[in-house]
C-alpha positions in Angstrom: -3.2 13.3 22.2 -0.3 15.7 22.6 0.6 17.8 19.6 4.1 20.0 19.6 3.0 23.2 17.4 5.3 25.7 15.8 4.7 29.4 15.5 2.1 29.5 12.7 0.1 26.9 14.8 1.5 24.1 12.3 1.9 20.8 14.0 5.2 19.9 13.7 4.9 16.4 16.2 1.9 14.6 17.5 1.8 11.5 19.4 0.2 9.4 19.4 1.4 9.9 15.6 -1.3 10.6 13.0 -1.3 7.7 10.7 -3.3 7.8 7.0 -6.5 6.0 7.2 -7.1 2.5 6.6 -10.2 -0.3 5.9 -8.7 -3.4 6.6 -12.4 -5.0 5.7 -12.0 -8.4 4.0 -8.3 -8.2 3.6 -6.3 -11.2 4.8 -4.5 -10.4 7.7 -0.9 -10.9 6.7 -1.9 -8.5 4.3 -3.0 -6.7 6.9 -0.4 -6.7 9.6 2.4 -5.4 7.0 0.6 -3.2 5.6 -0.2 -1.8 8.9 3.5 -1.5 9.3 4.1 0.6 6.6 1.9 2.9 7.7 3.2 3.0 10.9 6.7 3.6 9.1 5.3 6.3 7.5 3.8 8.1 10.3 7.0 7.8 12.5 8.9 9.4 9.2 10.8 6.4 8.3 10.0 6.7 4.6 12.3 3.8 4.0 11.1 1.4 6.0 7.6 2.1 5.1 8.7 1.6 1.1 9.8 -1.5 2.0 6.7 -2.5 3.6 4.6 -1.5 0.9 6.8 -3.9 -1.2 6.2 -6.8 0.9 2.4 -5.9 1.2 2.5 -6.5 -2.8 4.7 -9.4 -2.0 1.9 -11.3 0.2 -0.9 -10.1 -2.0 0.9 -12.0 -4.9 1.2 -15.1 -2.2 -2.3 -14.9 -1.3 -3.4 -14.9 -4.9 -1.4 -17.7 -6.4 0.7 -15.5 -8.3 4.3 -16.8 -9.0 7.3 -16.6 -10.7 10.9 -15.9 -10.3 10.6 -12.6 -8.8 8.0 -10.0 -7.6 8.3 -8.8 -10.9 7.1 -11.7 -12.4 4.6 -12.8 -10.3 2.9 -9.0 -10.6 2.6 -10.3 -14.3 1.1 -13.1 -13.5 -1.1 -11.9 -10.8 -3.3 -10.3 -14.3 -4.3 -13.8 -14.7 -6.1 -14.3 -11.1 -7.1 -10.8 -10.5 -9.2 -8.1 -12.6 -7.5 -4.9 -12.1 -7.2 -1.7 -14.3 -4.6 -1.4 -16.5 -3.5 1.8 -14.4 -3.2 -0.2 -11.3 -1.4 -3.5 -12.6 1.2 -0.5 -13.6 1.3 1.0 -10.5 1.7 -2.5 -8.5 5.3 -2.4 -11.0 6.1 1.2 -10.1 5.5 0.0 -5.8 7.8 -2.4 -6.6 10.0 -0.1 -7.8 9.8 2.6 -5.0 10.7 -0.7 -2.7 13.9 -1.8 -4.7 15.1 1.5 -4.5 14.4 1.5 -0.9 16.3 -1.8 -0.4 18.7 -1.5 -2.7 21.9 1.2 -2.7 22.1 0.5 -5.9 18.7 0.8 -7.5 18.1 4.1 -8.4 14.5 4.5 -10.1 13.5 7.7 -7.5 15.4 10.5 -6.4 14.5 10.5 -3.5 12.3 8.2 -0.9 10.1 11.0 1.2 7.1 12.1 2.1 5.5 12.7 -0.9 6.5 9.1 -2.7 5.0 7.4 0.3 1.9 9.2 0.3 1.3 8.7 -3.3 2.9 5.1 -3.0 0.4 4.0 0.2 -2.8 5.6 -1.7 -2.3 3.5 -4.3 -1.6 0.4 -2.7 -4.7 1.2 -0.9 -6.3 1.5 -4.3 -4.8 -2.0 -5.0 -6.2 -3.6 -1.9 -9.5 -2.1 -2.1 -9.8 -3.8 -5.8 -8.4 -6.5 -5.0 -10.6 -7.7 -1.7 -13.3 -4.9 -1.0 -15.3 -4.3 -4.3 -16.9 -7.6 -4.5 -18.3 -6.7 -0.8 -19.2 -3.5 -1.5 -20.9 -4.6 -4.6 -23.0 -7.0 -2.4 -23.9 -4.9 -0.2 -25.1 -2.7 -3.1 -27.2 -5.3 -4.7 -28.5 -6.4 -1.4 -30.7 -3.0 -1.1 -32.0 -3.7 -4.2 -35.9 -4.1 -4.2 -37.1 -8.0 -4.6 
């Protein structure tokens, strides 16, 4: 690893870059793979590129789930039929899908601004997302499996 520093020992640059942490356990991997990206994106500081990604990772987690509908706004509706998700989450997969319109679209204009701080909020929660979505069940298991018989 190679890390450029400023004066107050801050790292400005490192590369490899650092990239947020992510389980891909259980996931599908199309899922995977673009969500991958995103964070990739986000590492390299191409906040809108990584936006968009986090869009299409909702995208292919409606696909994978059955969810349809005219648009991704609709099919996020209709993904509350298939999958059991807080309330606080099903709202957040509509405020992602936001973040990505505004990302894709000159003229949407939801967010100020598409930076640092929107993608780290915007990839823990899809995290959050994913990790309802595909990981609880196993971790629930796994749980239940060190139960005494």
């Amino acid at each position: 690893m190679f890390c450029v520093y400023d004066l107050q020992s801050n790292v400005v640059k490192s590369y490899p870059p650092q990239r947020i942490d992510f389980d891909s356990k259980a996931i599908p991997a199309t899922i995977v793979k673009t969500f991958e990206e995103a964070l990739s994106c986000q590492a390299e500081g191409m906040h809108v590129a990584a936006a968009i990604m986090i869009r299409r990772t909702l995208e292919e987690l409606c696909q994978d789930k059955g969810a349809t509908g005219a648009n991704l706004k609709a099919r996020v509706n209709t993904l509350q039929s298939s999958v059991v998700l807080p309330q606080g989450l099903l709202a957040a997969m509509d405020d992602l899908r936001l973040l990505g319109n505004d990302a894709a679209h000159i003229e949407a204009q939801t967010y100020d601004a598409i930076g640092q701080d929107e993608l780290e909020v915007a990839i823990e929660l899809t995290k959050e997302i994913l990790k309802a979505v595909y990981q609880l069940d196993d971790l629930l298991g796994r749980l239940r499996a060190l139960k005494k018989t």
